[in-house]
VEXTI-790450 format. One record per residue (C-alpha): residue in one letter; x negated, y negated, z. Coordinates in steps of 0.02 Angstrom, whole numbers, plus 50000, padded with zeros to 5 digits. Layout:
REM VEXTI-790450
aXYZ;...
***
This chain:
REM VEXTI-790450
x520394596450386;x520884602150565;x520244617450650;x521854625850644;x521714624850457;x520124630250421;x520744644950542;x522154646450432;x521174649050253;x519854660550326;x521214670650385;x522194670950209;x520564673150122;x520334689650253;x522024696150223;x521754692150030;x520174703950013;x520314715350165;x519864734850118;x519504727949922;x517784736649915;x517904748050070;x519814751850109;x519164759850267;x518044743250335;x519044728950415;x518134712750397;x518204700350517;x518444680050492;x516184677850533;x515214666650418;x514164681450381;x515624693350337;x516354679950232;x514824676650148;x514274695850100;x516234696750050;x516044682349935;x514434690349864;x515334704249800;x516774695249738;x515624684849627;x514784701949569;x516264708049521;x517154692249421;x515454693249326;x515844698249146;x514254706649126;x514254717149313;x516144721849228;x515444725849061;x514124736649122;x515314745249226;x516604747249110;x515484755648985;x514604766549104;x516344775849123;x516774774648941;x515354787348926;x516184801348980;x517444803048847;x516654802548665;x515604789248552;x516374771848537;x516194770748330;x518024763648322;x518124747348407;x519744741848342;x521224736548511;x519754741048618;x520414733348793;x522064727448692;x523464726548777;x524424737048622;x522954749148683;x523584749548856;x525184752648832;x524794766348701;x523664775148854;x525184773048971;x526304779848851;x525154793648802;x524614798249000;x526504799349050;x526694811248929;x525324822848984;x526024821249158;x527754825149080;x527144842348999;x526094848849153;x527334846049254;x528274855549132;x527094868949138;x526754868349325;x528714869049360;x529144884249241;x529504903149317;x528944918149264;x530084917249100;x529254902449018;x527724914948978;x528674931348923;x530334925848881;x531504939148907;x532684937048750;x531044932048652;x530274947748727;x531674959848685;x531834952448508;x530124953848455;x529974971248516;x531614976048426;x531294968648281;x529364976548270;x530244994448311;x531544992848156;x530254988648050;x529055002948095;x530665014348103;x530985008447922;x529225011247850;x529075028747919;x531035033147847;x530145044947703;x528625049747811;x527505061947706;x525945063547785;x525445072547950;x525005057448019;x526505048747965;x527775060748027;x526865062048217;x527145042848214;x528655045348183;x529065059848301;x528155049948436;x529355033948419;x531085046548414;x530585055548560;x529895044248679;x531375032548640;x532675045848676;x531695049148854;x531875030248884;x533785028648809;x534635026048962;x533315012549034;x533335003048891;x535275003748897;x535374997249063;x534434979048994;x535434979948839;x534414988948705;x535685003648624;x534905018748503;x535895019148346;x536255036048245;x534955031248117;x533635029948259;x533425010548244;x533744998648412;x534914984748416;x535294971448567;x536834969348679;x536704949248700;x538074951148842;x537114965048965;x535374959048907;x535904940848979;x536354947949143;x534594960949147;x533344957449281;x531674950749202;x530954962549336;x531744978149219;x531374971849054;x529504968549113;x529334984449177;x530074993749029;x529264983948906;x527434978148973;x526214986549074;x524845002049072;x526475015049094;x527765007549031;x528925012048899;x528304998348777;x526575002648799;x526875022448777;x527285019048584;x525995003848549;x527224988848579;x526614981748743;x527714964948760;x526674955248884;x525904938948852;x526504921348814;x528004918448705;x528284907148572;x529184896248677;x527804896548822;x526494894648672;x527404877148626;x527174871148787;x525194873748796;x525244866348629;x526204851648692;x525004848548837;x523464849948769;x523934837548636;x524404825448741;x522864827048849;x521734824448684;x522914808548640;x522554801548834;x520674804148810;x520874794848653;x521794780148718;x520604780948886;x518964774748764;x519564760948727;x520394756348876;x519734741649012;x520754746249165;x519284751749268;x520374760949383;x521014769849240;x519664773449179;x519024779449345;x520444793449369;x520054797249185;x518584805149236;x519044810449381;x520364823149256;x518934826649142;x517994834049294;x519394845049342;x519704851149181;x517724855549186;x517984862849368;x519434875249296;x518344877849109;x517864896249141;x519694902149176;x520544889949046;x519324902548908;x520164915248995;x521734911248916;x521054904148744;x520764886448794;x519114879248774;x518384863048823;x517184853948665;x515824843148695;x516984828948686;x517844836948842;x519584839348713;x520604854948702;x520464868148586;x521934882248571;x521444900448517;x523644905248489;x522964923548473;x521994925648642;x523504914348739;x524874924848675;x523754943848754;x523234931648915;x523474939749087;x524814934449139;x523944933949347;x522744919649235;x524204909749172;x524914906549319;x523614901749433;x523344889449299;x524774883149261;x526114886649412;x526384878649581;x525924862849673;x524044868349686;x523724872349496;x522664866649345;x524234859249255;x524974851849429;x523354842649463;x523224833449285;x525014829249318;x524674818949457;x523034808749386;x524004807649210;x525424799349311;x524184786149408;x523084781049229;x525004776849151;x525154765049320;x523374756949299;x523504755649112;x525134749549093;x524654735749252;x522794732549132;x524204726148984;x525114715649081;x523834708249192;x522954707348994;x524344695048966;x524014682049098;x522414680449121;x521444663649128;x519694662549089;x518134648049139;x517304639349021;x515864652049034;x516954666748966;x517284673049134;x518994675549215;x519644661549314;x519474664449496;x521114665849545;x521744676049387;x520204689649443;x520724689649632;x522584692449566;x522134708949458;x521174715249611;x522564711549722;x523704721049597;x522314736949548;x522434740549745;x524134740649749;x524284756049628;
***
């Protein structure tokens, strides 16, 4: 073989493998670098150096009693499914206004509807305490008439509300919150305070933390170690932000899933909510973005899954192992 071919392979084989273990090391064409290189290349096409590692970061997610599609790649594609989803819905979350938590139609519906009904109820009021109740929701009402005409609520002859859809459409949320939620507002002056999550905004939570529990799931029984790697890397965040998700009513098990208390996230703080779940630096914005790169590697682990070679030792074939590395770094 001539020198300028020898030249030629160690310089492919440099390019080939360059930044693989250390993106921030450039190695040069020496026998020595080449020889520590090829060191850990053969540590790493070991089955058992993979195994060990593989399992090591299967830890963090829950016991491995169902072994069924483990490293399958129907498994993989079920993960990549499953993470784009959870990047889907907190980016859903993360992207939503003010209105996705107290919904101002939602808001203004539920608080007419619980007024009627008390209204109703107290029609034949008999008792002292009764007819103060009653008094109190007639009076302070009147005081509040004209506000609550100006976002579309009108007080009917028989004392009971009812909702302009037309002028409530075109109310600032800024009025209705103010009228309806808070230590001196209207809503709280008779007992209805209307702040916390709506239905709607509860559906979303709901959404999300399903679809995290369904990507932890899928992530046990994955084989994509880079996958698995920004797997936990989301179950650490999610254990970073722990103390304020209880806050809300979200609570992280053993098994690092998501539990939803509806009761405590509809009366959540609304301050809480959105440091959680709004803007480019939140909770929800953050899972987003690791969700999105496990789809990547997972969905890469089926294919690659597909074409792999292996020795006769059970090992991969050389050139099928420096492929998927080739490819992992590429994500």
């Amino acid at each position: 073989m001539s020198l300028y071919g020898i030249n030629a392979y160690t310089s492919n084989y440099n390019s080939l493998y360059s930044g693989l273990y250390n993106r921030s090391k450039s190695y040069s064409t020496s026998t020595s670098d080449l020889l520590e290189l090829a060191k850990k290349a053969d540590m790493v096409r070991s089955p058992s150096y993979r195994k060990k590692m593989l399992e090591q970061l299967k830890n963090n997610f829950s016991d491995k009693s169902d072994t069924s599609e483990v490293g399958s790649s129907s498994n993989e594609m079920k993960l990549s499914s499953n993470a784009k989803q959870l990047s889907a819905d907190a980016l859903s979350l993360s992207s939503g206004g003010f209105s996705s938590w107290t919904n101002k139609s939602d808001a203004v519906k539920n608080f007419v509807d619980k007024y009627n009904s008390e209204i109703e109820s107290l029609a034949d009021a008999e008792t002292t305490a009764d007819k103060g109740r009653q008094s109190t929701l007639i009076n302070t009402t009147q005081k509040y008439r004209s506000a609550l005409e100006d976002i579309g609520i009108t007080v009917g002859e028989d004392n009971k509300l009812s909702i302009d859809s037309s002028k409530l459409l075109n109310a600032s949320e800024r009025n209705v919150r103010s009228l309806l939620s808070g230590s001196y507002s209207y809503g709280s002056k008779i007992g209805y305070d209307m702040g916390g999550v709506s239905d709607s905004a509860l559906d979303l939570v709901k959404k999300f933390a399903e679809s995290y529990n369904n990507t932890l799931d899928s992530l046990e029984k994955s084989d994509s170690v880079q996958a698995l790697e920004k797997g936990v890397s989301m179950v650490n965040t999610t254990k970073a932000f722990s103390r304020t998700l209880a806050k809300v009513g979200i609570s992280v098990g053993s098994d690092n899933r998501l539990t939803i208390d509806e009761d405590a996230l509809k009366k959540a703080p609304e301050e809480t909510l959105r440091s959680l779940f709004s803007g480019g630096y939140s909770y929800a914005n953050k899972i987003a973005d690791k969700a999105s790169f496990i789809g990547r590697a997972s969905a890469l682990e089926a294919q690659l899954s597909n074409s792999y070679t292996y020795n006769n030792k059970g090992g991969l074939d050389f050139f099928s192992q420096m492929a998927a590395s080739l490819f992992e770094n590429m994500i």
